[in-house]
PyMOL Python script that loads the backbone (N, CA, C, O; Angstrom):
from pymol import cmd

cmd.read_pdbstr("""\
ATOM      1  N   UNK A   1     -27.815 -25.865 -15.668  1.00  0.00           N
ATOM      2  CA  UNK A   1     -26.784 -25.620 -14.708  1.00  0.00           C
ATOM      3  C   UNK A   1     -25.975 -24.399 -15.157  1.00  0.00           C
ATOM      4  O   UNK A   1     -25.415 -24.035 -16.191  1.00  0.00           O
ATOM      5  N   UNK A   2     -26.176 -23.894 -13.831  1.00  0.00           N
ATOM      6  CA  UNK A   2     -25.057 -22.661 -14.373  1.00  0.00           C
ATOM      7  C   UNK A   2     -23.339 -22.582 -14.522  1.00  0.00           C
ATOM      8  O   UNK A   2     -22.802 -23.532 -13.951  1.00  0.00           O
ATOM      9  N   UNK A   3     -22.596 -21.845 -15.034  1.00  0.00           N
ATOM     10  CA  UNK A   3     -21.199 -22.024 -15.381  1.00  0.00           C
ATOM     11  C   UNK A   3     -20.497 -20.997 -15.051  1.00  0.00           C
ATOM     12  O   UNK A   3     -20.527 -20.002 -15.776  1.00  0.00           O
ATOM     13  N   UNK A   4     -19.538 -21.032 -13.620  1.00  0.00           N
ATOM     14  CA  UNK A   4     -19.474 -19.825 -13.434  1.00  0.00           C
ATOM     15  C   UNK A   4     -18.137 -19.463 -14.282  1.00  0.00           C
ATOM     16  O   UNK A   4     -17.617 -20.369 -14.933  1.00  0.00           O
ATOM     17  N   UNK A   5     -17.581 -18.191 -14.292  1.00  0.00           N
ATOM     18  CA  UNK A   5     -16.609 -17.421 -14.786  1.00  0.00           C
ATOM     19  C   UNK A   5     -14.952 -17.704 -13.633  1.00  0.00           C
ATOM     20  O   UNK A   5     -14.675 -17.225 -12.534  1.00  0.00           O
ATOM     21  N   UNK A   6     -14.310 -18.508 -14.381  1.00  0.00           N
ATOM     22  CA  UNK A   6     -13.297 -18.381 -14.406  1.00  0.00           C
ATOM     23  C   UNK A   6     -12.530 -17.599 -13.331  1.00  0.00           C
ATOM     24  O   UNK A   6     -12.747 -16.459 -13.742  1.00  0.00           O
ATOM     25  N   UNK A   7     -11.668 -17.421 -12.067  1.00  0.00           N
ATOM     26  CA  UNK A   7     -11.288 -16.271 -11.136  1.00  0.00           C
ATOM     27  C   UNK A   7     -10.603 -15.645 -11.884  1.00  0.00           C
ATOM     28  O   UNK A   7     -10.519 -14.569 -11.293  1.00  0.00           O
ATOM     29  N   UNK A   8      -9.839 -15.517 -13.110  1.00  0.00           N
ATOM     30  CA  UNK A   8      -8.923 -14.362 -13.582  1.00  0.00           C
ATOM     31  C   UNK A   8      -9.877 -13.385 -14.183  1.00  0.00           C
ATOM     32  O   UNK A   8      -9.730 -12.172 -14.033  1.00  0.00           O
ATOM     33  N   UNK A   9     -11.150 -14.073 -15.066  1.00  0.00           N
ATOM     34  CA  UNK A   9     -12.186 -13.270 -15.817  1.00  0.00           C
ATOM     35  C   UNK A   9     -12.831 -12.399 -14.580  1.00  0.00           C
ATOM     36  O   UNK A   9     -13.001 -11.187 -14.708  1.00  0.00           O
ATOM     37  N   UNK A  10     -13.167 -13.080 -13.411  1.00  0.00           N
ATOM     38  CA  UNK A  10     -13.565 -12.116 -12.672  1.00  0.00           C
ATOM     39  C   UNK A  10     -13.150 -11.230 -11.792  1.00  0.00           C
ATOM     40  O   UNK A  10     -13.889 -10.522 -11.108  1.00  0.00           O
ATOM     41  N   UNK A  11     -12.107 -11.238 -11.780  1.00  0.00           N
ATOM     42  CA  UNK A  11     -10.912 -10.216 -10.899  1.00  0.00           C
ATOM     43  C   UNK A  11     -10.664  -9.204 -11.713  1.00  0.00           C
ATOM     44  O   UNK A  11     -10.277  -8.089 -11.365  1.00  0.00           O
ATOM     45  N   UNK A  12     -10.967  -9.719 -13.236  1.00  0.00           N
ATOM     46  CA  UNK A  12     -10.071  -8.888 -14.538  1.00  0.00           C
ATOM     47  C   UNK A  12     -11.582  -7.924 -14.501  1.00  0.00           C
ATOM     48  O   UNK A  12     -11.483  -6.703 -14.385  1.00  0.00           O
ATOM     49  N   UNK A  13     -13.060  -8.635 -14.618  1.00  0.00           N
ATOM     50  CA  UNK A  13     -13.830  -7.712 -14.994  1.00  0.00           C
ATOM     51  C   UNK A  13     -14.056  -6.505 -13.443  1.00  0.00           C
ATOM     52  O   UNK A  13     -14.845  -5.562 -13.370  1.00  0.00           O
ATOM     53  N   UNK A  14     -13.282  -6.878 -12.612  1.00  0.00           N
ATOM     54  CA  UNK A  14     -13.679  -6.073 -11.345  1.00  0.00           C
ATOM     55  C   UNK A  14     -13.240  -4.630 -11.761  1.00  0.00           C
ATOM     56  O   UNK A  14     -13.925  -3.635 -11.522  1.00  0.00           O
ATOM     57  N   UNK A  15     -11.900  -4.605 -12.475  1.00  0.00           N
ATOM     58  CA  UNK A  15     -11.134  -3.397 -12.927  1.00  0.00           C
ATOM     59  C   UNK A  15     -11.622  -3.033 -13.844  1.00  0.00           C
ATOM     60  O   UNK A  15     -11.427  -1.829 -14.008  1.00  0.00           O
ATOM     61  N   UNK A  16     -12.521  -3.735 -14.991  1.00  0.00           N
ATOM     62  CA  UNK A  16     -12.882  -2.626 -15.948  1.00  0.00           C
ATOM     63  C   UNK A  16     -14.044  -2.291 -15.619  1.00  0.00           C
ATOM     64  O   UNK A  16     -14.210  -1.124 -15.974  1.00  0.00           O
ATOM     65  N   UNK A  17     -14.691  -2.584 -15.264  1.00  0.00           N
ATOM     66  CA  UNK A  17     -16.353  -2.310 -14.657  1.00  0.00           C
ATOM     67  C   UNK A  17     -17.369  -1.486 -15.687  1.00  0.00           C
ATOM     68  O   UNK A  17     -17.222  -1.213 -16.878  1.00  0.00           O
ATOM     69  N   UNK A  18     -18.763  -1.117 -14.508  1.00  0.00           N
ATOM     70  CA  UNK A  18     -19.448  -0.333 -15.921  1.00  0.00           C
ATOM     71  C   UNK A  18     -19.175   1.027 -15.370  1.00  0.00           C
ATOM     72  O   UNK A  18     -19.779   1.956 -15.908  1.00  0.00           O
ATOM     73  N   UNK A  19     -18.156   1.361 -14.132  1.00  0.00           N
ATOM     74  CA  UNK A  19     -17.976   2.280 -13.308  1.00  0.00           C
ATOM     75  C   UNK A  19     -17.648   3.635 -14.586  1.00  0.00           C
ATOM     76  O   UNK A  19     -16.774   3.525 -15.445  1.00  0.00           O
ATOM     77  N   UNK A  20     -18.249   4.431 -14.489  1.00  0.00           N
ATOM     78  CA  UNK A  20     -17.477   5.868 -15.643  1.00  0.00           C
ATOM     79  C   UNK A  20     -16.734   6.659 -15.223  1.00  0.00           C
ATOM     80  O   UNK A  20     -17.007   7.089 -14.103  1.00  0.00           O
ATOM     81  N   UNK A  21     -15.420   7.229 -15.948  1.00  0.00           N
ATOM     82  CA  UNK A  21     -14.979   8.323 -15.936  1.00  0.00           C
ATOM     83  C   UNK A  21     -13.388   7.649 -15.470  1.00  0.00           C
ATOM     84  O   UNK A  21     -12.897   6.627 -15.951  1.00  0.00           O
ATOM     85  N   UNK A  22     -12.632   8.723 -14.177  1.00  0.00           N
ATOM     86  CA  UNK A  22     -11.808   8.429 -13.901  1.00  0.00           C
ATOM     87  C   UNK A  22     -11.461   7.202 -13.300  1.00  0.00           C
ATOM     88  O   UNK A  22     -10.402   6.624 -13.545  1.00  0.00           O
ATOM     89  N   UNK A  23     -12.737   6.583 -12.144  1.00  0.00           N
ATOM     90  CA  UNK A  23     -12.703   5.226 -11.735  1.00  0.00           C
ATOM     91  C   UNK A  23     -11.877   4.285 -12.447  1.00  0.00           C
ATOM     92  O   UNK A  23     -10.764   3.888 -12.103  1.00  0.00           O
ATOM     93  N   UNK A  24     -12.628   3.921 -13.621  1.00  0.00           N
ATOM     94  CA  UNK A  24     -12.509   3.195 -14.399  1.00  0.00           C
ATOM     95  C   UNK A  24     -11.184   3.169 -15.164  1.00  0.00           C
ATOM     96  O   UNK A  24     -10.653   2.181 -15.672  1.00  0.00           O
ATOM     97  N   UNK A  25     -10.722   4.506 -15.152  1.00  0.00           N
ATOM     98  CA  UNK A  25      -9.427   4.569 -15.951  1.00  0.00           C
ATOM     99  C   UNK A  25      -8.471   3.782 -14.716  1.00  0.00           C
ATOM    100  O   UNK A  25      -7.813   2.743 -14.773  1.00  0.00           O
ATOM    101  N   UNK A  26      -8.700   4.745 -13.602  1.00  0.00           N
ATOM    102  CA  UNK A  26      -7.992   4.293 -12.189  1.00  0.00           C
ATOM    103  C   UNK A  26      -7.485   2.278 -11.819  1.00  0.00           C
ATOM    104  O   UNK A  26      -6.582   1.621 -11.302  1.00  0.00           O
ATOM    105  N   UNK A  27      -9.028   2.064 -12.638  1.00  0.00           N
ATOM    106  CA  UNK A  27      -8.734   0.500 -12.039  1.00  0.00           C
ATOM    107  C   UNK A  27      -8.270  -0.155 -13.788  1.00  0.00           C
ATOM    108  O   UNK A  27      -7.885  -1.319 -13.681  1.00  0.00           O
ATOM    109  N   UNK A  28      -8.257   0.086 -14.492  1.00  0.00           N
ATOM    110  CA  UNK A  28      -7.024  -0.179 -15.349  1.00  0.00           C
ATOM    111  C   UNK A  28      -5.803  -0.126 -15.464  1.00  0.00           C
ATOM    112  O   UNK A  28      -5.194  -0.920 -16.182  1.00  0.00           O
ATOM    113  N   UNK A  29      -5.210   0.834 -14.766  1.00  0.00           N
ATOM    114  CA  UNK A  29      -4.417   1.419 -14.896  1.00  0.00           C
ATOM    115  C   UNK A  29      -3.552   0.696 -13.685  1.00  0.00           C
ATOM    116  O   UNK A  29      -2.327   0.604 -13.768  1.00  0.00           O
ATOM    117  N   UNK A  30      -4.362   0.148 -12.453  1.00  0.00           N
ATOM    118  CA  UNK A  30      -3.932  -0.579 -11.402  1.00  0.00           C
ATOM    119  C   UNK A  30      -3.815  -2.209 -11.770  1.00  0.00           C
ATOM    120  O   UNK A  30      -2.990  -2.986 -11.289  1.00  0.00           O
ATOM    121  N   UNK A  31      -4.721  -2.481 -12.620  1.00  0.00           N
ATOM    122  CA  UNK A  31      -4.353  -3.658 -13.207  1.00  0.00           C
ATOM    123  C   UNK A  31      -3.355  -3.749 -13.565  1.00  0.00           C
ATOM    124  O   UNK A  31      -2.518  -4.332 -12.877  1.00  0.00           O
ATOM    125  N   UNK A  32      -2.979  -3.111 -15.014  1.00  0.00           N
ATOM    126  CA  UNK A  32      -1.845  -3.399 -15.997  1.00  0.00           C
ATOM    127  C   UNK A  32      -0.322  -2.993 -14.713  1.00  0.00           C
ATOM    128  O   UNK A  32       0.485  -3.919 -14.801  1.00  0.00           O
ATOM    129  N   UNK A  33       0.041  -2.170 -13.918  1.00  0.00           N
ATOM    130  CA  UNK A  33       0.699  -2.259 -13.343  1.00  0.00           C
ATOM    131  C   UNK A  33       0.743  -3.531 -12.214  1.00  0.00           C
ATOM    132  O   UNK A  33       1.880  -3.649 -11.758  1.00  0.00           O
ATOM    133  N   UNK A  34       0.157  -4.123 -11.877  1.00  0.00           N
ATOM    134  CA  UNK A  34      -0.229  -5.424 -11.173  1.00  0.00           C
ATOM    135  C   UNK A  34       0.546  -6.646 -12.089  1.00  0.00           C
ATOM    136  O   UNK A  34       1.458  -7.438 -11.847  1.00  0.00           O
ATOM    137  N   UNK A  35      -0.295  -6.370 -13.239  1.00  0.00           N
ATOM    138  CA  UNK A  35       0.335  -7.178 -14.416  1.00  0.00           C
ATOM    139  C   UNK A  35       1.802  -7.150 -14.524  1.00  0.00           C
ATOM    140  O   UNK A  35       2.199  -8.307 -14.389  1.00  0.00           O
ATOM    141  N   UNK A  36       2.661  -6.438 -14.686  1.00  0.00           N
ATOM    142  CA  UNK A  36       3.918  -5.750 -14.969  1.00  0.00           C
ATOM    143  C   UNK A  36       4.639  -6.452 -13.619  1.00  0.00           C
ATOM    144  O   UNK A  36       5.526  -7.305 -13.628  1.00  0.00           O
ATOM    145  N   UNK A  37       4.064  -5.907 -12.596  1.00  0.00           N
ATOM    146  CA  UNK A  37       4.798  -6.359 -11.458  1.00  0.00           C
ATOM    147  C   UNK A  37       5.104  -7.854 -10.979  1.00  0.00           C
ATOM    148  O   UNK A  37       5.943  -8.317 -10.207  1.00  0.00           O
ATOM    149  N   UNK A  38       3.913  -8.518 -11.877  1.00  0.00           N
ATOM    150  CA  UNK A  38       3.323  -9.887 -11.451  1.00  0.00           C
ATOM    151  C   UNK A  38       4.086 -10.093 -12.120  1.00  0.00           C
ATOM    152  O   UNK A  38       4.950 -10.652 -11.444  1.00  0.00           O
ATOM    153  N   UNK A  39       4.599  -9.982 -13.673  1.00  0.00           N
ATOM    154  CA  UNK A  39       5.501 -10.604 -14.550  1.00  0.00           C
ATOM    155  C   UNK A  39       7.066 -10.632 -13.821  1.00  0.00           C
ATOM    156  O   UNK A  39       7.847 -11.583 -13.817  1.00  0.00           O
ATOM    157  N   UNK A  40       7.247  -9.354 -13.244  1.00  0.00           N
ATOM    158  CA  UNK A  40       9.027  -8.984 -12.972  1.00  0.00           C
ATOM    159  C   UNK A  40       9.004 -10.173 -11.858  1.00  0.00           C
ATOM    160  O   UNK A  40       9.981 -10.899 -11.671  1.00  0.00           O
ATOM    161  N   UNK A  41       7.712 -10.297 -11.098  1.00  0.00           N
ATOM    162  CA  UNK A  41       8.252 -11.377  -9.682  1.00  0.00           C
ATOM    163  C   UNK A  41       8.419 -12.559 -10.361  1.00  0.00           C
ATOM    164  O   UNK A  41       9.214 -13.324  -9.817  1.00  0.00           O
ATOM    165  N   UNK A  42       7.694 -13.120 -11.836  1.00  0.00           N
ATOM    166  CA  UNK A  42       7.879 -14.403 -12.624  1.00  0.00           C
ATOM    167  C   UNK A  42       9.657 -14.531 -12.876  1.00  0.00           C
ATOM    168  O   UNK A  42      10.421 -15.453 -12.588  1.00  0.00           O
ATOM    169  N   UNK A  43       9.930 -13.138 -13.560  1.00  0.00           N
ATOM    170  CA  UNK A  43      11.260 -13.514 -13.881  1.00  0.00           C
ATOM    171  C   UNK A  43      12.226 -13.588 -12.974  1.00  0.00           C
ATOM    172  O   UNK A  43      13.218 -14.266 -13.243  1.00  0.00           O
ATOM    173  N   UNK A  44      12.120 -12.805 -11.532  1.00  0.00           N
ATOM    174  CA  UNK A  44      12.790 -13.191 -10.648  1.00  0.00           C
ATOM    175  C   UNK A  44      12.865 -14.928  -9.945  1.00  0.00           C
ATOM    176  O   UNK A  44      13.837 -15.586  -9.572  1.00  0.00           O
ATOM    177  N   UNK A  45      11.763 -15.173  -9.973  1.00  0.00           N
ATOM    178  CA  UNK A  45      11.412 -16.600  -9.575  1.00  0.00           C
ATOM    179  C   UNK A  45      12.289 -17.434 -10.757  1.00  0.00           C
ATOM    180  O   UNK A  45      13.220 -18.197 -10.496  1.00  0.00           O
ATOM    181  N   UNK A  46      11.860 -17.166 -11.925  1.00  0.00           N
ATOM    182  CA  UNK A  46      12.331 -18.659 -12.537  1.00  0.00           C
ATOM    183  C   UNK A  46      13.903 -18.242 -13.045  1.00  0.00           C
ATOM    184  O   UNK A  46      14.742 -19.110 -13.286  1.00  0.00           O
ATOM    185  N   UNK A  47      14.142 -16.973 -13.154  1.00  0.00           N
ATOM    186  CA  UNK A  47      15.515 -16.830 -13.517  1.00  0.00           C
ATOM    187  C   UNK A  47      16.403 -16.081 -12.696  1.00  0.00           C
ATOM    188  O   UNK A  47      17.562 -15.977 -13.098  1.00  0.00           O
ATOM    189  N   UNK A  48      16.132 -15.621 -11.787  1.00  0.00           N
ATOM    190  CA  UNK A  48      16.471 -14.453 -10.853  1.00  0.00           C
ATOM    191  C   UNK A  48      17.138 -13.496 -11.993  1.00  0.00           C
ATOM    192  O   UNK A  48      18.339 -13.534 -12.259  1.00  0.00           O
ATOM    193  N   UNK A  49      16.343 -12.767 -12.531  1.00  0.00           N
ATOM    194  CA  UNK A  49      16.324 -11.631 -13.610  1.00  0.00           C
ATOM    195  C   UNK A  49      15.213 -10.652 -13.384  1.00  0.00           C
ATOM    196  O   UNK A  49      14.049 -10.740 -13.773  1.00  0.00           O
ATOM    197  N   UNK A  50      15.941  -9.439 -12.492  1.00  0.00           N
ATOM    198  CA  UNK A  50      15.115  -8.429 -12.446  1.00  0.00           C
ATOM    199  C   UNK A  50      14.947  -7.248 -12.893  1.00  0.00           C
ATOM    200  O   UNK A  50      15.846  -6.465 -12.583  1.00  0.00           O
ATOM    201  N   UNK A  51      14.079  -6.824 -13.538  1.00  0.00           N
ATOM    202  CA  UNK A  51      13.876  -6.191 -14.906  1.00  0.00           C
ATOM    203  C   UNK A  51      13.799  -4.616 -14.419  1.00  0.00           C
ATOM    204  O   UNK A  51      14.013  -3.552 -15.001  1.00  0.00           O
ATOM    205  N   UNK A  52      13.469  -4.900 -13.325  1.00  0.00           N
ATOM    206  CA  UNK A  52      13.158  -3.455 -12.591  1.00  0.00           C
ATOM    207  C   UNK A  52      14.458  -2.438 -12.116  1.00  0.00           C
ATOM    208  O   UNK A  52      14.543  -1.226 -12.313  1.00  0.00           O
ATOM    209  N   UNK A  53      15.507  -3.398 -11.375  1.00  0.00           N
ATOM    210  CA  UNK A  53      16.894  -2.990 -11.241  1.00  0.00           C
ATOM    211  C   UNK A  53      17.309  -3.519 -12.316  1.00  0.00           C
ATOM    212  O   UNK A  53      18.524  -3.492 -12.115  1.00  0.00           O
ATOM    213  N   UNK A  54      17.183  -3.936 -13.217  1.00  0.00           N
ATOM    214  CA  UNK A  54      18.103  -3.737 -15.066  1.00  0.00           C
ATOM    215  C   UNK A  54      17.744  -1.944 -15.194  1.00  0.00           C
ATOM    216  O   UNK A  54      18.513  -1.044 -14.854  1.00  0.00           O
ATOM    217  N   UNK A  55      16.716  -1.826 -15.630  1.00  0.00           N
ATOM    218  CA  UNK A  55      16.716  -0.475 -16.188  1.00  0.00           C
ATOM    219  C   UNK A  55      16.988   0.690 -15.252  1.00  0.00           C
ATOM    220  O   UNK A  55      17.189   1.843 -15.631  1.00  0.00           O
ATOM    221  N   UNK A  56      16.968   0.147 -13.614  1.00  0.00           N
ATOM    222  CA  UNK A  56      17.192   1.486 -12.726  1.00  0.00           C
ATOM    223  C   UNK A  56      18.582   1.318 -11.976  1.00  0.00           C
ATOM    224  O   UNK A  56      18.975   2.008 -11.036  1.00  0.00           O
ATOM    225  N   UNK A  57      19.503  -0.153 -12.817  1.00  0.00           N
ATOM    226  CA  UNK A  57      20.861   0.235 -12.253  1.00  0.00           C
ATOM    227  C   UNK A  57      20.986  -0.143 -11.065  1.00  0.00           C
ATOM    228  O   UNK A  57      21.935   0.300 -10.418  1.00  0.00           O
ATOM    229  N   UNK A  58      20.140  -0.984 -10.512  1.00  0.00           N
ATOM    230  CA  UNK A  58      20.109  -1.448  -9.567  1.00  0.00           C
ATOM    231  C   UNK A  58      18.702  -1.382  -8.379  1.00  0.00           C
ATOM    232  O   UNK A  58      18.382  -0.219  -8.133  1.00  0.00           O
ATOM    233  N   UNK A  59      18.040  -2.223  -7.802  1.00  0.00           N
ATOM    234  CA  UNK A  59      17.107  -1.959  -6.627  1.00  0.00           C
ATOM    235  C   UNK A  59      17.181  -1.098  -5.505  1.00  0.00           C
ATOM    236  O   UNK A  59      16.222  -0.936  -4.750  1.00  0.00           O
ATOM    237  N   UNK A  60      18.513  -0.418  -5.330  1.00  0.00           N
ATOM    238  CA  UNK A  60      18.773   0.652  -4.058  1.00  0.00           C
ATOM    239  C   UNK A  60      18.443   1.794  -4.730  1.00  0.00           C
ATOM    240  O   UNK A  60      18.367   2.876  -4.147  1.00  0.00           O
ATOM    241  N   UNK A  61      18.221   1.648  -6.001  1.00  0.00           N
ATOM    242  CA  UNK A  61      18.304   2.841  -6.737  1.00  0.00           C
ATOM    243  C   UNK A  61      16.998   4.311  -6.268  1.00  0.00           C
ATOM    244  O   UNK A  61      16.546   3.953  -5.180  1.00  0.00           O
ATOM    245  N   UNK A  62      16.537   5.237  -6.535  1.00  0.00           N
ATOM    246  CA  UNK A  62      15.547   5.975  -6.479  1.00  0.00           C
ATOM    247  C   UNK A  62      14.347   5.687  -6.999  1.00  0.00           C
ATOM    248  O   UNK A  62      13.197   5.780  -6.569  1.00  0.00           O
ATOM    249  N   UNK A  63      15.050   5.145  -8.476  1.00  0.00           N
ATOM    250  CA  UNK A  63      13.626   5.201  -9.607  1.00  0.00           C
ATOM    251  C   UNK A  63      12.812   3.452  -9.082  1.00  0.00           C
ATOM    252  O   UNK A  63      11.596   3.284  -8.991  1.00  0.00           O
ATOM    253  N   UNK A  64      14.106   2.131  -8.751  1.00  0.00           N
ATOM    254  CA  UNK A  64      13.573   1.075  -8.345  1.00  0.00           C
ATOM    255  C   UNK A  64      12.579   1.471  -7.069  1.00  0.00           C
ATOM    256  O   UNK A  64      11.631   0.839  -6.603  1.00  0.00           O
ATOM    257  N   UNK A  65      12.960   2.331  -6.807  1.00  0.00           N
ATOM    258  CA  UNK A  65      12.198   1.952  -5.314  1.00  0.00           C
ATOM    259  C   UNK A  65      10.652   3.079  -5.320  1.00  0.00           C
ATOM    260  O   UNK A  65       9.693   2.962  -4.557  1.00  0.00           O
ATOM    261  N   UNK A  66      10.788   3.893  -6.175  1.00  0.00           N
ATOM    262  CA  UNK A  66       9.616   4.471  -6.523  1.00  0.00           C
ATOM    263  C   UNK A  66       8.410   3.250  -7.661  1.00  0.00           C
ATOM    264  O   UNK A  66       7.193   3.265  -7.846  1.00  0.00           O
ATOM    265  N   UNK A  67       9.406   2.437  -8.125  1.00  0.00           N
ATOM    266  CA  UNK A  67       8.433   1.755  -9.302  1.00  0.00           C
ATOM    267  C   UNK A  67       7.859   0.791  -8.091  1.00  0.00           C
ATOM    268  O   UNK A  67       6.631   0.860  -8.034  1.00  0.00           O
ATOM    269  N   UNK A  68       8.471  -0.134  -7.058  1.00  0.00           N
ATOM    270  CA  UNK A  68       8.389  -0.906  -6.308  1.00  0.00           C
ATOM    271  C   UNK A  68       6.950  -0.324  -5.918  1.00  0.00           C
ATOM    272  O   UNK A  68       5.818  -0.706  -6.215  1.00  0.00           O
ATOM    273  N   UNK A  69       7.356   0.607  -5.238  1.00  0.00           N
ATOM    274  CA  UNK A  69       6.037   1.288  -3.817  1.00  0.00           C
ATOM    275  C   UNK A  69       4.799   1.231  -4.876  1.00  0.00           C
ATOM    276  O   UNK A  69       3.727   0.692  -4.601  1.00  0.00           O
ATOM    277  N   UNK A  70       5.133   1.959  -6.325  1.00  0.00           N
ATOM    278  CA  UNK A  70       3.688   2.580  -7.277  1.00  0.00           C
ATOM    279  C   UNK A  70       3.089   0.632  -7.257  1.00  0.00           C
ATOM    280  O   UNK A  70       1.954   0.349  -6.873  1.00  0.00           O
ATOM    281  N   UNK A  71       3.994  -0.346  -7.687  1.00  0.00           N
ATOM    282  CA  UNK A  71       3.153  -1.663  -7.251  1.00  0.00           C
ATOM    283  C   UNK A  71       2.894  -2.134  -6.299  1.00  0.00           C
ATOM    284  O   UNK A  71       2.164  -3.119  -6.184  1.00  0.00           O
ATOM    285  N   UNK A  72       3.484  -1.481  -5.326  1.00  0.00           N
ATOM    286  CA  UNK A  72       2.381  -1.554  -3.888  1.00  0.00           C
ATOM    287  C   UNK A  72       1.704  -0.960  -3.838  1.00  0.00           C
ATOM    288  O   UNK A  72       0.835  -1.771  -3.516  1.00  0.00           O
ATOM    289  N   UNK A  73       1.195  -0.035  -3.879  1.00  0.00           N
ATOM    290  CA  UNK A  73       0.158   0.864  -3.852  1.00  0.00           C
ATOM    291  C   UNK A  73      -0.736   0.179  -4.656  1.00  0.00           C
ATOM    292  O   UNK A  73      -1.792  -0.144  -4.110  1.00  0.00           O
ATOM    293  N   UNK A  74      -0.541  -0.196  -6.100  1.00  0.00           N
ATOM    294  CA  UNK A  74      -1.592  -0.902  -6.922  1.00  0.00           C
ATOM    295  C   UNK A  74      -2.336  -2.232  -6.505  1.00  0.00           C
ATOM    296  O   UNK A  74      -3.530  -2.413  -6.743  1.00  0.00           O
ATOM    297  N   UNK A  75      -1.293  -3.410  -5.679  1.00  0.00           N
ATOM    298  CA  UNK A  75      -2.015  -4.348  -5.346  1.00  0.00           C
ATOM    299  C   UNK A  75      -3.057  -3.575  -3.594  1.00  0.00           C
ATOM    300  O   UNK A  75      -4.127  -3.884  -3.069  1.00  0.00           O
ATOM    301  N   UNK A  76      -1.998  -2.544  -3.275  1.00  0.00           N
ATOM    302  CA  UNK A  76      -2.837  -2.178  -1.898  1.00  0.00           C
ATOM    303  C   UNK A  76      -4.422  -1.794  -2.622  1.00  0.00           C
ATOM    304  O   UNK A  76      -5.374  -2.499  -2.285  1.00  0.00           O
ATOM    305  N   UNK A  77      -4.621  -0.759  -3.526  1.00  0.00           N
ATOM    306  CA  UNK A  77      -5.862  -0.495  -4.607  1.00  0.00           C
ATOM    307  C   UNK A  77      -6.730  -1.705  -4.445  1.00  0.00           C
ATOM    308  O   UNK A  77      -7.823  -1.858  -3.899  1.00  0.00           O
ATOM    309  N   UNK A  78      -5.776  -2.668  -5.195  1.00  0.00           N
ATOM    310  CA  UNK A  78      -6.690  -4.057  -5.863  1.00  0.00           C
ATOM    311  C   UNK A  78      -7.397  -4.958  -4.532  1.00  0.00           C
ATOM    312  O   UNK A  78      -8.442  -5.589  -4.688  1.00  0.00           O
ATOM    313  N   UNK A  79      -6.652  -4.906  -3.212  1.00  0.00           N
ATOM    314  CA  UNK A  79      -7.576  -5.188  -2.001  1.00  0.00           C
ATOM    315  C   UNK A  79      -8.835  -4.730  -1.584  1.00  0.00           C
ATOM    316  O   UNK A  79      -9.539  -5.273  -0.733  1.00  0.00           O
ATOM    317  N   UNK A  80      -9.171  -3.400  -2.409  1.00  0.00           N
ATOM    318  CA  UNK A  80     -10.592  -2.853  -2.285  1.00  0.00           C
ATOM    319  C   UNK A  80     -11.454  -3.545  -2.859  1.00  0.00           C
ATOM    320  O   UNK A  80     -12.547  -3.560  -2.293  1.00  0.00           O
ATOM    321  N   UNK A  81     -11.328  -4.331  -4.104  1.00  0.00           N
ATOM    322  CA  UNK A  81     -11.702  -5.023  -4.850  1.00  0.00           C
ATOM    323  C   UNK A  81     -12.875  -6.468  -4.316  1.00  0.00           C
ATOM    324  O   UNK A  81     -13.937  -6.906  -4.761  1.00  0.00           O
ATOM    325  N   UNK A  82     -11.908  -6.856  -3.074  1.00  0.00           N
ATOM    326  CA  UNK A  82     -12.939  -8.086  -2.020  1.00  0.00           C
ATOM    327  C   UNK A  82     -13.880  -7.571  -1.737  1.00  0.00           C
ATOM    328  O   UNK A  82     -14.769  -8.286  -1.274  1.00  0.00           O
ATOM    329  N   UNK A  83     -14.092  -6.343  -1.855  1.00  0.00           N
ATOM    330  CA  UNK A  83     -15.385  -5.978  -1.236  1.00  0.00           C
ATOM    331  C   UNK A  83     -16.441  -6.382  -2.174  1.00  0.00           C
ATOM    332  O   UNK A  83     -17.485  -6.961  -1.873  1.00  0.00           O
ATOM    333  N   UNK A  84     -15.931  -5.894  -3.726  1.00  0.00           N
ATOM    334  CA  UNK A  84     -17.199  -5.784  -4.685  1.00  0.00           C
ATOM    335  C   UNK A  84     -17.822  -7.601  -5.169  1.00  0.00           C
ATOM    336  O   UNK A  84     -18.900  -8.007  -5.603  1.00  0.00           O
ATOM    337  N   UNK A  85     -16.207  -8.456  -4.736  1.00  0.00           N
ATOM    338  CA  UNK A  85     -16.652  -9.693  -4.666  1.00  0.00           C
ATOM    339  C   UNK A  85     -17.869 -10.309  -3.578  1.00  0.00           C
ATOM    340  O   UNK A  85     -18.858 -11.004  -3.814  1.00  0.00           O
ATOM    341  N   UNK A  86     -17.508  -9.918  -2.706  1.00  0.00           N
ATOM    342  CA  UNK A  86     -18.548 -10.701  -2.348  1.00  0.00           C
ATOM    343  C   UNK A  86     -19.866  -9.684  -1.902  1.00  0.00           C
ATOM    344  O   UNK A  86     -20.750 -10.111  -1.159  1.00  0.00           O
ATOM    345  N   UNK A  87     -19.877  -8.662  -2.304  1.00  0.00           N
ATOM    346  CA  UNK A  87     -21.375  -8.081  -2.649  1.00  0.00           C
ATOM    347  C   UNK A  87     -21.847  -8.762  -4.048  1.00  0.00           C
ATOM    348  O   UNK A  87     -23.061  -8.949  -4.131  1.00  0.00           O
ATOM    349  N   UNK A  88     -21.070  -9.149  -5.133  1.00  0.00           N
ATOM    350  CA  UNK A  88     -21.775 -10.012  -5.979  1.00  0.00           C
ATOM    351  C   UNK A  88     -22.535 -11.175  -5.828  1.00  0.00           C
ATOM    352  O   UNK A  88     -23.575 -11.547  -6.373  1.00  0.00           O
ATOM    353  N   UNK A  89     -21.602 -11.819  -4.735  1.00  0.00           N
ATOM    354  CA  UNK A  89     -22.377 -13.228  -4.416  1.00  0.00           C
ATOM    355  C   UNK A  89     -23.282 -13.400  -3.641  1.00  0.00           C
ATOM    356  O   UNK A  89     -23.771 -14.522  -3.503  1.00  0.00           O
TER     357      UNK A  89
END
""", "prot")
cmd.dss("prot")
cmd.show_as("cartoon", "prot")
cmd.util.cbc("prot")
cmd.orient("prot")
């Protein structure tokens, strides 16, 4: 019987792939910001402590709202990703 892999192992190996060059840097790089973002929504949830307006002085700020969009843009990235899922299966 086979054993499949875990959904974080396989979401995680979608971004590092055997893809070369910039790709590959590209979908790392969209991860770990995914990561980052995924954490700040943890601390908002369990503590309402947001890490993002701590260091930019607030969420109306310029720099909050540029970090905001760059993690939208990254999970918008990581939606390309369904595709390579289910061409695997």
């Amino acid at each position: 019987m086979k054993r499949e892999a875990p959904a974080l192992f396989v979401y995680a190996s979608l971004f590092i792939s055997k893809e070369a060059g910039p790709l590959k840097t590209l979908n790392i790089i969209g991860l770990i910001i995914l990561i980052i973002g995924g954490l700040n929504w943890l601390l908002v949830g369990l503590f309402e402590y947001d890490v993002v307006s701590e260091i930019f002085d607030g969420s109306d700020t310029v720099g909050a709202k540029i970090v905001y969009i760059i993690v939208g843009l990254s999970a918008l990235y990581a939606l390309s990703f369904f595709t390579k899922i289910s061409a695997e299966d």
